[in-house]
N, CA, C and O of each residue as an XYZ file, in Angstrom:
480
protein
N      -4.120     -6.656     36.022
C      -2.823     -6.704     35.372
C      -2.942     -7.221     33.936
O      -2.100     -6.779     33.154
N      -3.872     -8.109     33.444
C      -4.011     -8.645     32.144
C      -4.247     -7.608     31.258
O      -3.730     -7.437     30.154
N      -5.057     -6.939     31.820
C      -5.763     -5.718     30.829
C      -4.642     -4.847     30.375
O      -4.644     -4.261     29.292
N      -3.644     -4.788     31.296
C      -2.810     -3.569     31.085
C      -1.589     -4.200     30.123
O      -0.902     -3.513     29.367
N      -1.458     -5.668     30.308
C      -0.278     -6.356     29.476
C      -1.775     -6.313     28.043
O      -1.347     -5.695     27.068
N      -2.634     -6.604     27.912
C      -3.553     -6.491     26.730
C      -3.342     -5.429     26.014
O      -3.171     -5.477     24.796
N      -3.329     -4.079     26.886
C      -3.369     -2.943     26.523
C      -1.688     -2.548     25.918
O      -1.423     -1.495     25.338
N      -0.785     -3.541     26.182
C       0.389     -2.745     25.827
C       0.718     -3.368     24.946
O       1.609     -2.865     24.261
N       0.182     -4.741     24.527
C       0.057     -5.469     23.329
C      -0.813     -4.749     22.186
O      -0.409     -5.120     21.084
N      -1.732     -3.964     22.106
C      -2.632     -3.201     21.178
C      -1.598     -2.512     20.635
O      -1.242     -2.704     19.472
N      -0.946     -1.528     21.545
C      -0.284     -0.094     20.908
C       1.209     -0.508     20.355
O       1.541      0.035     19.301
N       1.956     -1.238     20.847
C       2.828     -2.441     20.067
C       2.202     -2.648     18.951
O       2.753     -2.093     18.000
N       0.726     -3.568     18.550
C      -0.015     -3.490     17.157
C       0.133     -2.012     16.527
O       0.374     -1.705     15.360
N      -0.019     -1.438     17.312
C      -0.550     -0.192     16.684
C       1.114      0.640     15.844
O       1.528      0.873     14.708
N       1.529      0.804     17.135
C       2.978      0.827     16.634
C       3.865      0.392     15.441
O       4.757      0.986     14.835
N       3.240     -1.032     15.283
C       3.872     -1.648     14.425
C       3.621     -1.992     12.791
O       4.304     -2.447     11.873
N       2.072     -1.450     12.991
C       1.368     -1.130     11.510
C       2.080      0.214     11.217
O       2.579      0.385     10.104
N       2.155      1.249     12.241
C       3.183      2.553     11.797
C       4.308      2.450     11.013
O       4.322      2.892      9.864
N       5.238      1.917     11.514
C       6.180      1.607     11.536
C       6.551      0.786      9.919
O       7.269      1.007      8.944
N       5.779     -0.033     10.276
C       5.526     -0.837      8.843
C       4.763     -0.235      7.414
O       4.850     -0.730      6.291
N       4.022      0.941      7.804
C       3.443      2.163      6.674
C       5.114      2.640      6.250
O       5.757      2.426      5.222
N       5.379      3.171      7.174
C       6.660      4.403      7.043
C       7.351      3.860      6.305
O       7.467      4.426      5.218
N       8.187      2.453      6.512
C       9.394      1.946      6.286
C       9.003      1.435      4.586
O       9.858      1.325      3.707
N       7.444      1.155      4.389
C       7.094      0.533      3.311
C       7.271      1.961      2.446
O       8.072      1.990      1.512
N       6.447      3.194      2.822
C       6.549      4.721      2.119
C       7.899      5.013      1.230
O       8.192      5.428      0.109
N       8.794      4.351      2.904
C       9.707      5.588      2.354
C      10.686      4.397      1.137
O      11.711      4.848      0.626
N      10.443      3.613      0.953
C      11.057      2.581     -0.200
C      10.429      2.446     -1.589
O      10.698      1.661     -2.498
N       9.388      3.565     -1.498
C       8.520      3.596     -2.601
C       9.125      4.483     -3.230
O       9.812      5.409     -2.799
N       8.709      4.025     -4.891
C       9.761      4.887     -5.921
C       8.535      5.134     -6.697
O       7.615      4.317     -6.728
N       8.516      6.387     -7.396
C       7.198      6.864     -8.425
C       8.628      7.201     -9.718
O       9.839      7.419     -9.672
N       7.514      7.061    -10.810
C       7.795      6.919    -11.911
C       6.718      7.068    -12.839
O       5.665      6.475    -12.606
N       6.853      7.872    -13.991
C       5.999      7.674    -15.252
C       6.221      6.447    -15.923
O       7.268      5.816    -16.062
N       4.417      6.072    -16.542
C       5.074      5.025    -17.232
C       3.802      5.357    -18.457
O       3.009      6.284    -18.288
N       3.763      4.583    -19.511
C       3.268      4.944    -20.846
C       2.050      3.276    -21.099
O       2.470      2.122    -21.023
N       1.028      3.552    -21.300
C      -0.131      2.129    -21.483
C       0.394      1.941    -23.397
O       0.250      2.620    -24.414
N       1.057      0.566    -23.024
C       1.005      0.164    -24.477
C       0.231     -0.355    -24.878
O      -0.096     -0.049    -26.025
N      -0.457     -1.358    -24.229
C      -1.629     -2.116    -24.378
C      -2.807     -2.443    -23.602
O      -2.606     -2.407    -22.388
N      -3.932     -2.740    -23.947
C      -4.936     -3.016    -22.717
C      -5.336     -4.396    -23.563
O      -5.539     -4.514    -24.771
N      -5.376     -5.332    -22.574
C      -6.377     -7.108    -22.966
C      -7.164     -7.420    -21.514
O      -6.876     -7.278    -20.326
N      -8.675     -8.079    -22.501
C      -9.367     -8.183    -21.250
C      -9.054     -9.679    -20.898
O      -8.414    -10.511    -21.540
N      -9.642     -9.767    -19.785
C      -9.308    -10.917    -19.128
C     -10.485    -11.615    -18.506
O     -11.391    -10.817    -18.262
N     -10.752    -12.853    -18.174
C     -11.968    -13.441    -17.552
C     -12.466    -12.669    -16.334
O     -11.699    -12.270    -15.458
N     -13.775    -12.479    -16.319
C     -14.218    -12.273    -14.857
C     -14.216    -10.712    -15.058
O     -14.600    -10.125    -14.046
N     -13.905     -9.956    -16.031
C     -14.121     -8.538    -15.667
C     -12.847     -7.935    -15.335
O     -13.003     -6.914    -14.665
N     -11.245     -8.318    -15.658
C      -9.938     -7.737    -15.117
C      -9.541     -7.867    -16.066
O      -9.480     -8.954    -16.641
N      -8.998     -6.366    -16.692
C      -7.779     -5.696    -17.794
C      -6.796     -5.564    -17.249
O      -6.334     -4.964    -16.279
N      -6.446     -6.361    -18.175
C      -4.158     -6.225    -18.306
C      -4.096     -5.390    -19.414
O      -4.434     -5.419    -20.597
N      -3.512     -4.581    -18.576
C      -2.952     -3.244    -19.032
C      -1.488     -3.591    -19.360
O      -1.195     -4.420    -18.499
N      -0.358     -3.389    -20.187
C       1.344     -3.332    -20.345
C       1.447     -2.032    -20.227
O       0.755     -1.145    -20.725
N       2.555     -1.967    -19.386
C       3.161     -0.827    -18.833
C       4.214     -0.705    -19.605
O       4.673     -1.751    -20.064
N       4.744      0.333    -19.886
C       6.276      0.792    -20.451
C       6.633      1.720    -19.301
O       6.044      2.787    -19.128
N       7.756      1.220    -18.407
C       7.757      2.490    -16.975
C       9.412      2.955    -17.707
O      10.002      2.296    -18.563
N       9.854      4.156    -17.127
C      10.954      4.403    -16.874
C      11.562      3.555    -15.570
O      11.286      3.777    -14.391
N      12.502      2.481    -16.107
C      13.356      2.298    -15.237
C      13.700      3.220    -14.177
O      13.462      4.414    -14.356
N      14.395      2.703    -12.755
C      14.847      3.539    -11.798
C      16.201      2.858    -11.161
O      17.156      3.426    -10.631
N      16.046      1.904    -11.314
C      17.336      1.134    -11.233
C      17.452     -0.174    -12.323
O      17.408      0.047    -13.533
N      17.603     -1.539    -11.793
C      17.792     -2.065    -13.018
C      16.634     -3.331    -12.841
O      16.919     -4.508    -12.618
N      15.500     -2.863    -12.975
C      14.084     -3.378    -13.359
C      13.342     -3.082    -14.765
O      13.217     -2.052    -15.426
N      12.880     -4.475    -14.956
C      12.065     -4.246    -16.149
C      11.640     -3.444    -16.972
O      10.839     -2.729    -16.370
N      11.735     -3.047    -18.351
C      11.382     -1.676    -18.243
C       9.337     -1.828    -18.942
O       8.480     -0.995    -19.239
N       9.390     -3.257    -18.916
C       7.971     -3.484    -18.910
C       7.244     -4.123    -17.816
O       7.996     -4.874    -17.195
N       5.798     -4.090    -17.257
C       5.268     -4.327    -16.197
C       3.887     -4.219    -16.654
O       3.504     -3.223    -17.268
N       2.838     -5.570    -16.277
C       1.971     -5.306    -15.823
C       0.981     -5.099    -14.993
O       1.009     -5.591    -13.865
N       0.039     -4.402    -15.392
C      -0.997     -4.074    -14.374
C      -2.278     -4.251    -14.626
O      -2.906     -3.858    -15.609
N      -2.800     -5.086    -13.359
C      -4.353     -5.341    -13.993
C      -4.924     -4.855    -12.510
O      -4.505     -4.829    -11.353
N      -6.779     -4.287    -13.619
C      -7.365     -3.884    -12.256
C      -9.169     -4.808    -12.940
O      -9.348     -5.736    -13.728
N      -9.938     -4.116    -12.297
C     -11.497     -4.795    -12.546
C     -11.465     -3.585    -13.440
O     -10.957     -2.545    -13.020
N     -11.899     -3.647    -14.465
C     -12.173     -2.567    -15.543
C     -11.310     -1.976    -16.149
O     -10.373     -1.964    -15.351
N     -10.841     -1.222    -17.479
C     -10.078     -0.489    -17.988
C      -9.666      0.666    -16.745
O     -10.429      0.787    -15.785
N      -8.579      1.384    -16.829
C      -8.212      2.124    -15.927
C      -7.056      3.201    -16.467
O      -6.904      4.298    -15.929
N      -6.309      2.768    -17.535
C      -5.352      3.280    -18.722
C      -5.904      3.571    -19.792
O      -6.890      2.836    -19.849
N      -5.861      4.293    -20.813
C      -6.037      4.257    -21.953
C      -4.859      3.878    -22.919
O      -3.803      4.484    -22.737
N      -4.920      2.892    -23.986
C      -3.063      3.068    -24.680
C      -2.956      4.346    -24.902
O      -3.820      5.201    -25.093
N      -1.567      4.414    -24.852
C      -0.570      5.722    -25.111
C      -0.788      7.080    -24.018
O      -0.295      8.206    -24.089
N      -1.839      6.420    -22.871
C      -1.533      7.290    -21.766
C      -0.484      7.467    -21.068
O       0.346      6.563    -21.161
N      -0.190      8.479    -20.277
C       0.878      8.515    -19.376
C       0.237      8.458    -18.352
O      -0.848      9.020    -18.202
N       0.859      7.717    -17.432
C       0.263      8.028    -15.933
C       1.336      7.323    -15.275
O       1.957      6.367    -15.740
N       1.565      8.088    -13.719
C       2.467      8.160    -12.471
C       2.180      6.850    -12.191
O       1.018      6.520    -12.429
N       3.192      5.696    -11.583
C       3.006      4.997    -10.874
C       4.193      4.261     -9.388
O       5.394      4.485     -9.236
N       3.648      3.743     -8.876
C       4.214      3.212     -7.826
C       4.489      2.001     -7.134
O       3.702      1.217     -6.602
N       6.059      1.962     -7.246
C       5.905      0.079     -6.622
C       6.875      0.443     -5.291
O       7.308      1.525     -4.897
N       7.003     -0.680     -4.862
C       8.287     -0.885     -3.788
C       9.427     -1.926     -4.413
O       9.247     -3.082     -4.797
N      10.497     -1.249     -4.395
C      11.532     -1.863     -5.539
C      12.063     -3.282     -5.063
O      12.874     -3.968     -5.686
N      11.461     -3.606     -3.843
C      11.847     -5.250     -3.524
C      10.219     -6.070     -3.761
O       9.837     -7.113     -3.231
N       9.671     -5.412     -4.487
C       8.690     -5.949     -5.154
C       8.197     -5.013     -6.646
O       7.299     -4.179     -6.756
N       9.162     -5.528     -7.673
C       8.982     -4.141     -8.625
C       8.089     -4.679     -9.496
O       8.183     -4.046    -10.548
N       7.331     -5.471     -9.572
C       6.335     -6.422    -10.401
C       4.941     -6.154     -9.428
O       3.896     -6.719     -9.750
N       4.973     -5.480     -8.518
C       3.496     -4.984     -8.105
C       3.574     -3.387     -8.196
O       4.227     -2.697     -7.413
N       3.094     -3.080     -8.871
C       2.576     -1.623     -9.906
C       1.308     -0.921     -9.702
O       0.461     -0.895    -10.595
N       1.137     -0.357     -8.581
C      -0.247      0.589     -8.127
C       0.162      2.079     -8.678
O       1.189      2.748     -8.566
N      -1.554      2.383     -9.557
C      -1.528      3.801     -9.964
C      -1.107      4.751     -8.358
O      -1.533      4.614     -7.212
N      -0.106      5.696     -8.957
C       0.038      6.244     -6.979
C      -1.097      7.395     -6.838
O      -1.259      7.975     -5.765
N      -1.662      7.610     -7.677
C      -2.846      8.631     -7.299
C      -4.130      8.330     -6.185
O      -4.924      8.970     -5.496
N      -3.644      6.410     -6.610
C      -5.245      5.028     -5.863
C      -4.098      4.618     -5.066
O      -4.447      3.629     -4.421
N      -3.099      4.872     -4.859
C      -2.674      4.360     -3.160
C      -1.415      4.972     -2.574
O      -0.184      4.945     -2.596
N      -2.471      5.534     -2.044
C      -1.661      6.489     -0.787
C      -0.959      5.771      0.275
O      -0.892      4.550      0.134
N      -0.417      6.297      1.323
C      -0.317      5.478      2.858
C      -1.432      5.568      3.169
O      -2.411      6.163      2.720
N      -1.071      4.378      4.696
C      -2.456      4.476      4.666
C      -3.165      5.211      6.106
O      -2.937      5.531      7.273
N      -3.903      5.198      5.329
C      -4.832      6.403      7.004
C      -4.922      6.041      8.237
O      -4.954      4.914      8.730
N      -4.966      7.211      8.773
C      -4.072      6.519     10.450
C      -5.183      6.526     10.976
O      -4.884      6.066     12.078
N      -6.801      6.798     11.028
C      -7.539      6.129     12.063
C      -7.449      4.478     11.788
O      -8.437      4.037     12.375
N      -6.771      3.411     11.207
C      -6.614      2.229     12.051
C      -5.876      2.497     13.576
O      -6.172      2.486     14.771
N      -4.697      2.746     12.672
C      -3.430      2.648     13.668
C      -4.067      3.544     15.161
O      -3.971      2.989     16.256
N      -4.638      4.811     15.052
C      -5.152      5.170     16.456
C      -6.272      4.952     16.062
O      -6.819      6.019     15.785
N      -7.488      3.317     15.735
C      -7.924      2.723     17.093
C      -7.729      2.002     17.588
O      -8.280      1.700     18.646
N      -6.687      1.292     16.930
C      -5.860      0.077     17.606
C      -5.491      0.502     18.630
O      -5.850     -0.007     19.691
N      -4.308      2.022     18.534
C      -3.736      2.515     20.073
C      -4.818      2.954     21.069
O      -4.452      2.997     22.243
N      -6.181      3.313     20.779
C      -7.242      3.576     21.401
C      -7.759      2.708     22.326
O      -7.986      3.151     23.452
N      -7.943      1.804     22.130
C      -8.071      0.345     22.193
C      -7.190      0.011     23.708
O      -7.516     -0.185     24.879
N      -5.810      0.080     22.873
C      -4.610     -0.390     23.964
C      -4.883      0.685     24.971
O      -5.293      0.188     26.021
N      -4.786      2.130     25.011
C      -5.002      2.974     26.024
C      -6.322      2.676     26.874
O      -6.301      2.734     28.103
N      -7.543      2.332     26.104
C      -8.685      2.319     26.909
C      -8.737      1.063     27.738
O      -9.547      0.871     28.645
N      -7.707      0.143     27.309
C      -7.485     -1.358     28.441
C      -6.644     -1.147     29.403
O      -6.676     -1.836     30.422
N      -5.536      0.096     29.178
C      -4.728      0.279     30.065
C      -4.997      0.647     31.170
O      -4.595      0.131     32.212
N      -6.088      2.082     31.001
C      -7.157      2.505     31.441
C      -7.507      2.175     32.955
O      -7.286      2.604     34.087
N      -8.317      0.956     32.170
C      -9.304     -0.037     32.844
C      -8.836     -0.782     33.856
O      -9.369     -1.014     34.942
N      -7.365     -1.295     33.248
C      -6.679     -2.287     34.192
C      -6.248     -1.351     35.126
O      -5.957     -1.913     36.183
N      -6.076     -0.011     35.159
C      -5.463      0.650     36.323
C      -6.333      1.206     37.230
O      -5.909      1.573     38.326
N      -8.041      1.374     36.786
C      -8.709      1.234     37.150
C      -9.147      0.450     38.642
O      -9.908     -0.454     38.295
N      -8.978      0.410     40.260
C      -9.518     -0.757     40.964
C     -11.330     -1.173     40.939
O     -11.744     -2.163     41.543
């Protein structure tokens, strides 16, 4: 019986990283935005200034830093936040959702305990 309450606890995990992709996806807003500036920073990380098109009533500047240049000034490039966090700014080309072999082996996991426990 443990195995099978184990097992229904996994796909619940599993479930719930889904769930939590989707709901995060579908609140994501893309937008062009324009590199005004690039400064380096200790340790190997450029701050980049963003100029984005507003989408509602957020900043219409933002930055973004990664390990290395990644903008050029006066580039354009697509980007992506979640608007209850509009101060975290990922290029959307470098982050997708995310790939579902976690989520099914987590449910893999839960099925193969369920499995087991039903198993005598």
């Amino acid at each position: 019986m443990s195995r099978f309450v184990g097992g229904a606890l996994w796909l619940l995990i599993a479930a719930g990283v889904a769930v939590g992709d989707l709901l995060a996806y579908r609140r994501r807003v893309t937008t062009r935005a324009v590199c005004v500036s690039v400064h380096d920073e200790p340790e190997g990380i450029v701050r980049h200034h963003l100029e984005r098109v507003p989408v509602a009533d957020e900043r219409r500047s933002v930055l973004f830093r990664t390990k290395g240049p990644s903008v050029g000034v006066g580039r354009a490039v697509t980007i992506s936040y979640d608007p209850k966090r509009d101060h975290e700014v990922f290029l959307a080309d470098r982050h997708p959702r995310i790939s579902w072999q976690p989520v099914l082996a987590l449910a893999g996991i839960g099925v193969a305990l369920i499995v087991m426990g039903l198993i005598p």
